[in-house]
TIZADO-771628 format. One record per residue: residue in three letters; z negated, y negated, x negated of N, C-alpha, C in turn. Coordinates in steps of 0.2 Angstrom, whole numbers, plus 5000, padded with zeros to 4 digits. Layout:
N
ALAZYXZYXZYX ...
END
This chain:
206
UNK506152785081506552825076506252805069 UNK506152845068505852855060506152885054 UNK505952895046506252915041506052975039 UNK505352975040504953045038504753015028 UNK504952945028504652915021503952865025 UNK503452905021502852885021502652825019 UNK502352765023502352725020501552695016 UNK501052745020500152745017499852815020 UNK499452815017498952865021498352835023 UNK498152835031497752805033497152855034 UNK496552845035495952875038495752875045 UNK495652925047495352905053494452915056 UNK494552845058494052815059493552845064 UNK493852865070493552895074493952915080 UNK493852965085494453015088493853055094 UNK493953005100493453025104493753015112 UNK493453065115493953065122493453015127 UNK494052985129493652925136493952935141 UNK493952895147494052935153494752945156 UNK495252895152495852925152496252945148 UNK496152945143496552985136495852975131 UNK496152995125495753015119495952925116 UNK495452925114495652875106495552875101 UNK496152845097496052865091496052795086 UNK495452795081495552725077495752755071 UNK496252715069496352745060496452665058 UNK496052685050496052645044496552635040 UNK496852555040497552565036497552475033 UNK498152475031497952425024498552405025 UNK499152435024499852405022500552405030 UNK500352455034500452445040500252405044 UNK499852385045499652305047499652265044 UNK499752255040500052205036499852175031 UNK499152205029498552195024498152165024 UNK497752155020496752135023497052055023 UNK497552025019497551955020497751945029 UNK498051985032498151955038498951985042 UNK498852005047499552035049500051995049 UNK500652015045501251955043501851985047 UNK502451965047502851985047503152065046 UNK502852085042502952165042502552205047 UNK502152165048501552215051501652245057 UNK501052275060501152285065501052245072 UNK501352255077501352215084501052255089 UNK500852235094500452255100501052295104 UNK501052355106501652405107501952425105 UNK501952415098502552445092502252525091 UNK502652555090502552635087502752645080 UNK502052695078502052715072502052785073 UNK502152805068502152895068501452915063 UNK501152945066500352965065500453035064 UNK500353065055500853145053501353165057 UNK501553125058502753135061502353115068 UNK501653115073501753115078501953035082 UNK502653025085502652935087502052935091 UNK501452865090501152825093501252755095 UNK500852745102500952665102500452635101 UNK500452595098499852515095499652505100 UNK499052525104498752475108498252445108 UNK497952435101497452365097497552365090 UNK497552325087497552315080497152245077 UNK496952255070496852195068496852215060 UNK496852195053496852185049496952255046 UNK496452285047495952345042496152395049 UNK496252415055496252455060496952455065 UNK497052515067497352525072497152575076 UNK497352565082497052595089497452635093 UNK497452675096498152735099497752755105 UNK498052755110497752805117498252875116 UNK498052925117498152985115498253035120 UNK498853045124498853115127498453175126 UNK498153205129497953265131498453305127 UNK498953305130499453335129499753335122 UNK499753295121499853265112499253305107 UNK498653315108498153325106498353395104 UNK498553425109498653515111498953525109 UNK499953485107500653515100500353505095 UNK499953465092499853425086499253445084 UNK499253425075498553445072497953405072 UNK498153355078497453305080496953345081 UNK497053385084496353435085495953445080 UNK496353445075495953435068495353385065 UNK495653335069495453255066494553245065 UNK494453235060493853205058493653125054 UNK493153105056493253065052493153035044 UNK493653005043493753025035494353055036 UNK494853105040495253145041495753105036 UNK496153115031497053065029497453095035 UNK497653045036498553035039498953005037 UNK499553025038500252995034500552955041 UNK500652905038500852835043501552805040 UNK501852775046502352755045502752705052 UNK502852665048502952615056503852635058 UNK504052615062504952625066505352605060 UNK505852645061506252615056506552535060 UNK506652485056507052445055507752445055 UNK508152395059508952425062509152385053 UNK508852345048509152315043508752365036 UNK508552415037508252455032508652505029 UNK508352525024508652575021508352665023 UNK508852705025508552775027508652805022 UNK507852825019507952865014507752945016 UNK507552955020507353025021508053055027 UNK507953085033508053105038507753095043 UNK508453075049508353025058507553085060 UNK506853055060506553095062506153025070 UNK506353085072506153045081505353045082 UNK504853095079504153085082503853115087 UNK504253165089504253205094504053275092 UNK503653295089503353355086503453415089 UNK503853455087503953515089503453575092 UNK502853555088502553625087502153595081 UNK501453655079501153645073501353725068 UNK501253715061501353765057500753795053 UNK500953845051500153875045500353855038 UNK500053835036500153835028499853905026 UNK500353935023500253995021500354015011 UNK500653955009500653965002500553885000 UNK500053874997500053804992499953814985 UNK500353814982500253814975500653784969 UNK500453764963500553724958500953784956 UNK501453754954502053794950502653734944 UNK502153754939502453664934502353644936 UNK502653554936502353514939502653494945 UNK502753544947502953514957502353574960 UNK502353584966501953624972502453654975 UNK502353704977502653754981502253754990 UNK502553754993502253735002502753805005 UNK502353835007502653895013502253885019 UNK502653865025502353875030502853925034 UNK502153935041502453985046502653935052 UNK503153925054503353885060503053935069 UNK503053905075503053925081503753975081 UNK503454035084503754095086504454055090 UNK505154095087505854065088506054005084 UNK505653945081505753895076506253915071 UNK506453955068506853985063507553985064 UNK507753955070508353955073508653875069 UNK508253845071508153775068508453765060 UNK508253815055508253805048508753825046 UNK508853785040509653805035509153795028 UNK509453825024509253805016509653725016 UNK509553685014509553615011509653575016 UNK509353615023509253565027508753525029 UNK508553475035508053425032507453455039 UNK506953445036506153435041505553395040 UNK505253395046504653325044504053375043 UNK503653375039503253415040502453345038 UNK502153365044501653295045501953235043 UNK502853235046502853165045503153155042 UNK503353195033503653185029504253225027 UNK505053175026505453225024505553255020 UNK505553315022505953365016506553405018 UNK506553445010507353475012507253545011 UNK507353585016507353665014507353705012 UNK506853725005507353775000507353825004 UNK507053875007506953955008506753945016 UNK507254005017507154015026506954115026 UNK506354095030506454165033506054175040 UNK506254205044506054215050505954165053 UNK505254145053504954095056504954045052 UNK504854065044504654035041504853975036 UNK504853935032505053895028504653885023 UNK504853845017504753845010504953775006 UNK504653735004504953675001504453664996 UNK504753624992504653604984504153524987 UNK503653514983503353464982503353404977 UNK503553354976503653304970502953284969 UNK502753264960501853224961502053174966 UNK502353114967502353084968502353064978 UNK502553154978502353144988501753194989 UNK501353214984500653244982500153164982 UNK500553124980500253064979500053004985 UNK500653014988500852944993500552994998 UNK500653045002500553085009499753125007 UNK499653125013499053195013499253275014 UNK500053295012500153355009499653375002 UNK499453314997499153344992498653374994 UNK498353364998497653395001497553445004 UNK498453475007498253545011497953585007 UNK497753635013497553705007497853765013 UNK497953795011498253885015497653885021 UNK497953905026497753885033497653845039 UNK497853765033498053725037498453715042 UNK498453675048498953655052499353595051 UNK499953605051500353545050500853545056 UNK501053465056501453455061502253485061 UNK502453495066503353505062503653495071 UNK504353435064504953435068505253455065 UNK505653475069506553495066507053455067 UNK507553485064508153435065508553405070 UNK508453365072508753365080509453365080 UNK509853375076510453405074510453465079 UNK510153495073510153575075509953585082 UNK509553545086509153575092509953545097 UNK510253485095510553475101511153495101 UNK511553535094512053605093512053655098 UNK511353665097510953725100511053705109 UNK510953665111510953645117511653635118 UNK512053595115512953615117513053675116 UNK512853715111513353795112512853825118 UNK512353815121512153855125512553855132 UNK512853785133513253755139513853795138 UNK514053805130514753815132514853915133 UNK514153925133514254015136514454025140 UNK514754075145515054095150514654125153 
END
């Protein structure tokens, strides 16, 4: 379980298929615990980290690096197709049963990818529209919450498919949303609220 608050943006290193899954290396600093040495925060061998909202498991690490074995499957929902090296990604380790939630309960489980169809400076915040997976729309309220690669936000505008949220400098700053541009693929959950409403009121039909 995750918050959708970014904790770095790491790089990836390299993103290449072996004979049973893909692997992926990504460059990270504060997630491991930093270049002095993995401490107590850091990461552990089996721990899950969300890699742009998607949860992965740790299968190597050491100071400067982490290591993921990567479904096929995982590859085909998600914007890793994209991945190059050099690529940013917004990283974020489990939440902690003694932490603080500042975002919204985000599980890691990627719905779907989205388009970015509007990026633009408006003042001093960003305006983000994207287009969700045909039926996603069901999912959305105005000032409700979603991960978009990872990170929470809250809904201003629904339509159709689509949604609409506001950008702060300072989540331009910490994630790799400042770098979308119109066409991109981005990850999307939704509110697992809503999907399992959705799943009670279907039971209770006639």
């Amino acid at each position: 379980m995750f918050t959708g608050i970014v904790e770095e943006t790491g790089r990836v290193i390299a993103f290449t298929r072996g004979a049973g899954a893909w692997r992926l290396q990504i460059g990270a600093r504060v997630v491991t615990g930093g270049p002095a040495g993995t401490g107590p925060d850091g990461v552990g061998l089996g721990d899950s980290v969300a890699v742009n909202g998607c949860c992965l498991t740790v299968g190597q690490f050491d100071r400067e690096n982490l290591w993921f074995d990567v479904l096929e499957e995982t590859r085909r929902v998600t914007n890793f197709t994209a991945f190059a090296p050099g690529s940013p990604v917004n990283l974020e380790r489990a939440l902690r049963a003694d932490g603080r939630l500042g975002g919204h309960f985000v599980t890691g489980h990627v719905d779907g990818t989205g388009e970015v169809l509007v990026f633009a400076a408006r003042g001093a915040d960003h305006y983000l529209r994207v287009r969700g997976p045909e039926g996603s729309g069901r999912w959305l309220v105005p000032k409700g919450s979603v991960a978009v690669d990872g990170v929470s936000l809250t809904v201003a505008e629904v339509g159709a498919d689509e949604l609409a949220v506001w950008l702060i400098p300072h989540t331009l700053r910490a994630t790799n949303l400042g770098v979308r541009q119109e066409g991109d693929r981005v990850n999307l959950e939704f509110d697992l609220l809503a999907k399992h409403t959705e799943k009670l009121l279907a039971l209770r039909q006639p």
